[in-house]
PASEBA-1860 file (N, C-alpha, C; in nm, 3 decimals):
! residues 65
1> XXXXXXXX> 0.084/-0.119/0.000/0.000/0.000/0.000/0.088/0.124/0.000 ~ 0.033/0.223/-0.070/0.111/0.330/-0.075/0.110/0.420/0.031 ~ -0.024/0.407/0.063/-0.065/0.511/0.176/-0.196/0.425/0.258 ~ -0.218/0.525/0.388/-0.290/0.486/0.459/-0.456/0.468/0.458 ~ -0.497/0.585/0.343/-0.633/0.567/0.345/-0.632/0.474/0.226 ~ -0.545/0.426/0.135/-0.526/0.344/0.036/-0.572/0.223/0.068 ~ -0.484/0.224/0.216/-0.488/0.054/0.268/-0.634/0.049/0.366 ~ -0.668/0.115/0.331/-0.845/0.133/0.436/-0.905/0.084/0.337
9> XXXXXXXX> -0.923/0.165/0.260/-1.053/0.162/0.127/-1.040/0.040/0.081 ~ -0.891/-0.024/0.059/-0.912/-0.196/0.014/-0.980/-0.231/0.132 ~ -0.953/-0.240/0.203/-0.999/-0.340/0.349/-1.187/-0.309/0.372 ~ -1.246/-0.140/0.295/-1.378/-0.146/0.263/-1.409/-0.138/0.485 ~ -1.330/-0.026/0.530/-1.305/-0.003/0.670/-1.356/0.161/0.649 ~ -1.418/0.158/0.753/-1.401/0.361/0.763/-1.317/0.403/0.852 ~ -1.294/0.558/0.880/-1.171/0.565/0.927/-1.190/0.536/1.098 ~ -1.297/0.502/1.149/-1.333/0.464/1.280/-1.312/0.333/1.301
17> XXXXXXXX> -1.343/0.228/1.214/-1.315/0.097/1.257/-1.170/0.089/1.210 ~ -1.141/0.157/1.129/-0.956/0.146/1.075/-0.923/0.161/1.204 ~ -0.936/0.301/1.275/-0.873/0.314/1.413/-0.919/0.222/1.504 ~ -1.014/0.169/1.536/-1.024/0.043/1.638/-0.961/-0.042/1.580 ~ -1.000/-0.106/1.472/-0.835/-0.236/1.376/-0.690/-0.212/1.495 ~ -0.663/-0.070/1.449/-0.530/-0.037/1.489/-0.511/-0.031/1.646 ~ -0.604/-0.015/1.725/-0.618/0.028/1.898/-0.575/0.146/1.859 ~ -0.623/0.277/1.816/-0.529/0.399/1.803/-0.678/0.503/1.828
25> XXXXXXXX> -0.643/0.608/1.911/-0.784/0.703/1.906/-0.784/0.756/1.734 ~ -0.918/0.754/1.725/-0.986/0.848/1.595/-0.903/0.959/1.535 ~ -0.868/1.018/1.663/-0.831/1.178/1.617/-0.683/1.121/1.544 ~ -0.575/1.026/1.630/-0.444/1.004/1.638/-0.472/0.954/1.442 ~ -0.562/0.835/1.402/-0.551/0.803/1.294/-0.563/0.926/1.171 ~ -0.686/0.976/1.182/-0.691/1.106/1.112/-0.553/1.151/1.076 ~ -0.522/1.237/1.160/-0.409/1.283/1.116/-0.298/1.208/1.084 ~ -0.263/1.103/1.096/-0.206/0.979/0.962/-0.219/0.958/0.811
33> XXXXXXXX> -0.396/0.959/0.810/-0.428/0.956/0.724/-0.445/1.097/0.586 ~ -0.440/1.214/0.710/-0.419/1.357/0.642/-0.289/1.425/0.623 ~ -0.225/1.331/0.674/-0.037/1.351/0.668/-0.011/1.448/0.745 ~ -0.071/1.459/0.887/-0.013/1.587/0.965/0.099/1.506/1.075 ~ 0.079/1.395/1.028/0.173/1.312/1.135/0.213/1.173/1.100 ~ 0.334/1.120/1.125/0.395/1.042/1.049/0.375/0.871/1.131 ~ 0.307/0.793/0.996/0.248/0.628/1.064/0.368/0.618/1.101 ~ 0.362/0.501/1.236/0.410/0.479/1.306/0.429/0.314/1.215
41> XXXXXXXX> 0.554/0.318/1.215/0.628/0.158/1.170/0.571/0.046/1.177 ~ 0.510/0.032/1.271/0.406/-0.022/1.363/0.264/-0.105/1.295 ~ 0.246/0.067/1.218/0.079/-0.013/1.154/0.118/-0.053/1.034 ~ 0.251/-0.007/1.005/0.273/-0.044/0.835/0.267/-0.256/0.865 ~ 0.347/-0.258/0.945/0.363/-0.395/0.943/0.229/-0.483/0.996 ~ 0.107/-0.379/1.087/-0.006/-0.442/1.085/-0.063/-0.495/0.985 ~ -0.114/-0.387/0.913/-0.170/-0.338/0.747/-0.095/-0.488/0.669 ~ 0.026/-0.521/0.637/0.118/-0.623/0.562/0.021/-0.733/0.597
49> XXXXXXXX> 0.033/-0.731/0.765/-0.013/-0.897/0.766/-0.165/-0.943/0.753 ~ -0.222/-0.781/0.790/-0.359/-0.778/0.789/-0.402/-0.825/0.597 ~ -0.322/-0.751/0.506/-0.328/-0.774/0.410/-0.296/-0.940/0.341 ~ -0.227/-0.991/0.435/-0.147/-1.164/0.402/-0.250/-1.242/0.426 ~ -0.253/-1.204/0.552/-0.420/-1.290/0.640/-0.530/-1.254/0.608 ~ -0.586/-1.318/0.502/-0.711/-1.296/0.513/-0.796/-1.310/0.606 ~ -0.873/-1.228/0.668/-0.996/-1.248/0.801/-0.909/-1.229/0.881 ~ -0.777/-1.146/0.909/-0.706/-1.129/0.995/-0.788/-0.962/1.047
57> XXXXXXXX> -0.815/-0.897/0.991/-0.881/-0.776/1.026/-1.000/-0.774/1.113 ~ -1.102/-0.847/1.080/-1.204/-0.935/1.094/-1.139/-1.002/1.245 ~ -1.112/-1.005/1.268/-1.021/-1.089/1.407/-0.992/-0.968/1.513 ~ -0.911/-0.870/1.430/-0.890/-0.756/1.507/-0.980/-0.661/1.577 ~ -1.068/-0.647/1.453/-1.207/-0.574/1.480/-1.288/-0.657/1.591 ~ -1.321/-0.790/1.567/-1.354/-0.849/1.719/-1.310/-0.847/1.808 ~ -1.164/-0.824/1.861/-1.090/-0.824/1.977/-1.118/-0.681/1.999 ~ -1.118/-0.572/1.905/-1.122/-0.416/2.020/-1.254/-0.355/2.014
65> X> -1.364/-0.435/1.945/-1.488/-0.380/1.939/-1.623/-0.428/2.037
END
């Protein structure tokens, strides 16, 4: 993925359940996604596996929702 709302819109996530996916407050993702602040290493490698695993998101979203 190139970018962050890139890797949302595949996943068919809004930017509220993206941020529960991630455990990250609303506001913190936003500005990720608006480039006022720089992703954290962190979700890139979430996003990878979330992307490898299928129903791995789906997993996540049940654990923080």
């Amino acid at each position: 993925m190139d970018n962050l709302k890139q890797a949302r819109q595949t996943l068919g996530l809004t930017q509220k359940q993206m941020a529960v996916m991630l455990n990250t407050p609303l506001a913190s993702y936003l500005k990720w996604e608006h480039g006022e602040r720089r992703v954290p290493g962190v979700v890139w490698a979430i996003l990878y596996l979330v992307g490898k695993y299928k129903g791995a998101y789906t997993a996540l979203l049940a654990k923080y929702t």
